[in-house]
SETOR-79900 format. One record per residue (C-alpha): residue number from 1; x, z, y. Coordinates in steps of 0.05 Angstrom, whole numbers, plus 5000, padded with zeros to 4 digits. Layout:
BEGIN
@n:NUM | x:X | z:Z | y:Y
...
//
This chain:
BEGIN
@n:1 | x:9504 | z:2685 | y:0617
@n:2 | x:9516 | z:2641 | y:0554
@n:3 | x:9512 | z:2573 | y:0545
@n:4 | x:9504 | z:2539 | y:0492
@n:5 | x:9510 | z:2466 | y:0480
@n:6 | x:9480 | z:2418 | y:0431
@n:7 | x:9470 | z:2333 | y:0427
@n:8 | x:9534 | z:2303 | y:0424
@n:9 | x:9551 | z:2253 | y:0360
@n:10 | x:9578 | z:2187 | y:0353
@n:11 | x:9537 | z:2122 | y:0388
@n:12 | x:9544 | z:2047 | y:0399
@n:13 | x:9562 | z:2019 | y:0465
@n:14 | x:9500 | z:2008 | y:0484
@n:15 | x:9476 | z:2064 | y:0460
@n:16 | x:9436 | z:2135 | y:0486
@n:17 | x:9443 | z:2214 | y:0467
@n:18 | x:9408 | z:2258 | y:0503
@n:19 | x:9450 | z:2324 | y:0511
@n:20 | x:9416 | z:2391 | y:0516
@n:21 | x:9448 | z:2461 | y:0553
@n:22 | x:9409 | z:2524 | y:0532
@n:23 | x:9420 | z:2584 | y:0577
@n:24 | x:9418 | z:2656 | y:0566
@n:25 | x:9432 | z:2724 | y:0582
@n:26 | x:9425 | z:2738 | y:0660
@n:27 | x:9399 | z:2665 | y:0681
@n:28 | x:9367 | z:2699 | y:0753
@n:29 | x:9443 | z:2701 | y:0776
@n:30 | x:9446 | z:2627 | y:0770
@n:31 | x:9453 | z:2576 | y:0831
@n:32 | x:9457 | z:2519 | y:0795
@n:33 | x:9475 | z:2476 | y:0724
@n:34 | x:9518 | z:2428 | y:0714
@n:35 | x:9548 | z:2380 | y:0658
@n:36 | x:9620 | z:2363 | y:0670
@n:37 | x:9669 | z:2319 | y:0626
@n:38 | x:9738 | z:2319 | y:0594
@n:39 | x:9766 | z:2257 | y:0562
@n:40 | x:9836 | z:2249 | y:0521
@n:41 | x:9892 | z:2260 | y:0565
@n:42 | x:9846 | z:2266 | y:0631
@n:43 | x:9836 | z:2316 | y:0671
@n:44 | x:9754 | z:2348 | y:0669
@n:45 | x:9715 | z:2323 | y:0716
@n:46 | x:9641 | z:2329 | y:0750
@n:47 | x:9580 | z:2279 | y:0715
@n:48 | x:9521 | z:2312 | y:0747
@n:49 | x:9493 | z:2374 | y:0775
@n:50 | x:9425 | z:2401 | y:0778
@n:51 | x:9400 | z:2471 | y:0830
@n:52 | x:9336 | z:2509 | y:0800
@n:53 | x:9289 | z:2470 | y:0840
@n:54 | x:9312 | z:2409 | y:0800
@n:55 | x:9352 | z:2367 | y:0852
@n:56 | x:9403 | z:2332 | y:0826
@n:57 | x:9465 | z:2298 | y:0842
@n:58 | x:9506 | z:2253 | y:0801
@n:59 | x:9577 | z:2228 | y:0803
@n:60 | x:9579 | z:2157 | y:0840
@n:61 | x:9607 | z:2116 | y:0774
@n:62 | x:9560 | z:2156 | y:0734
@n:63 | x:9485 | z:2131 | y:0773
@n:64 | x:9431 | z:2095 | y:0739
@n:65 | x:9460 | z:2114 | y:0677
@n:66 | x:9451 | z:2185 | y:0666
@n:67 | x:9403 | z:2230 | y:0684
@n:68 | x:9402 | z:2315 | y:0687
@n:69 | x:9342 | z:2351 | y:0685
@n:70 | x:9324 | z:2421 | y:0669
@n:71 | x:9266 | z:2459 | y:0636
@n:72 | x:9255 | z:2523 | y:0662
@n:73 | x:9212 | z:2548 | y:0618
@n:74 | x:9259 | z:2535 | y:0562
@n:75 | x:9322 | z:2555 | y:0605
@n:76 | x:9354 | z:2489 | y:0591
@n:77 | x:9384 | z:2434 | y:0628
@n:78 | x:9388 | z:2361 | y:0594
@n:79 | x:9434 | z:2307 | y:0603
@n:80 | x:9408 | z:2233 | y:0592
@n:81 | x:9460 | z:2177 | y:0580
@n:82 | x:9438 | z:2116 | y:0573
@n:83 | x:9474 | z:2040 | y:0571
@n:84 | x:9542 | z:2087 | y:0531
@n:85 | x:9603 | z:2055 | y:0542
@n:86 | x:9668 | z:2072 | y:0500
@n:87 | x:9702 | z:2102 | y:0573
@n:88 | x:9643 | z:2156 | y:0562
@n:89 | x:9680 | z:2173 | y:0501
@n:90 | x:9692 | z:2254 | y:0519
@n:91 | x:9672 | z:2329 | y:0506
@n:92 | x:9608 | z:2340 | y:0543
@n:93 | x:9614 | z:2417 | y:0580
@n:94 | x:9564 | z:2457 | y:0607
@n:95 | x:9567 | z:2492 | y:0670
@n:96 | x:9526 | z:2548 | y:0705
@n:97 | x:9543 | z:2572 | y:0784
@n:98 | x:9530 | z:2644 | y:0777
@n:99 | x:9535 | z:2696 | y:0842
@n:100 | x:9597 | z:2725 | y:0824
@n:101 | x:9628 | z:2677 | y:0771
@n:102 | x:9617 | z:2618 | y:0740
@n:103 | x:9599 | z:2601 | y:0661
@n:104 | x:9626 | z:2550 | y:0615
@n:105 | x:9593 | z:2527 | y:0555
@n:106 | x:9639 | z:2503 | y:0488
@n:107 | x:9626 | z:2428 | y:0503
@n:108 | x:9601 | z:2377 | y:0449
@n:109 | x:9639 | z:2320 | y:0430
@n:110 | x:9608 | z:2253 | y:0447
@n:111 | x:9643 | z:2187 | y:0420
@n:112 | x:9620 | z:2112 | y:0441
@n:113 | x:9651 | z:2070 | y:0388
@n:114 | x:9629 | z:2016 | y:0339
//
């Protein structure tokens, strides 16, 4: 499976980017997609997940702002951020739950400044 990830750029607080994940390769061995987040000096963590019947879960401090969804047809997963705030400031990674191991994509950078 590769990922590949695409969206990020530099945004006003205030601001929206919608972040796209296209997946190929052996996609049937995937569980689920997820988008996951490392800022400066933190450690990665979990923004939202999303299973291939499209139900979603999102971290708590992260609700009502973003939003994953997927397109099957095109093999992608999205990630919606809305009301940006500088503490979003981060690389952006894809991630795929395959059966026997799990896929990373290269991350996009994604920067809330003004």
């Amino acid at each position: 499976v590769q990922l590949q990830a695409s969206g990020g750029g530099l945004v006003q607080p205030g601001g929206s980017l919608r972040l796209s994940c296209a997946a190929s390769g052996s996609i049937f061995s995937i569980n689920y997609m997820a988008w996951y987040r490392q800022a400066p000096g933190k450690q990665r963590e979990l923004v939202a997940t999303i299973t291939s019947r499209g139900s979603a879960n999102y971290a708590d401090s992260l609700k009502g702002r973003f939003t994953i969804s997927r397109d099957n047809a095109k093999n992608t997963v999205y990630l919606q951020m809305d009301s940006l705030k500088p503490e979003d400031t981060a690389v952006y990674y894809c991630f795929a739950d395959g059966n026997r191991r799990d896929y990373w994509g290269q991350g996009t950078q994604v920067t809330v400044s003004s």
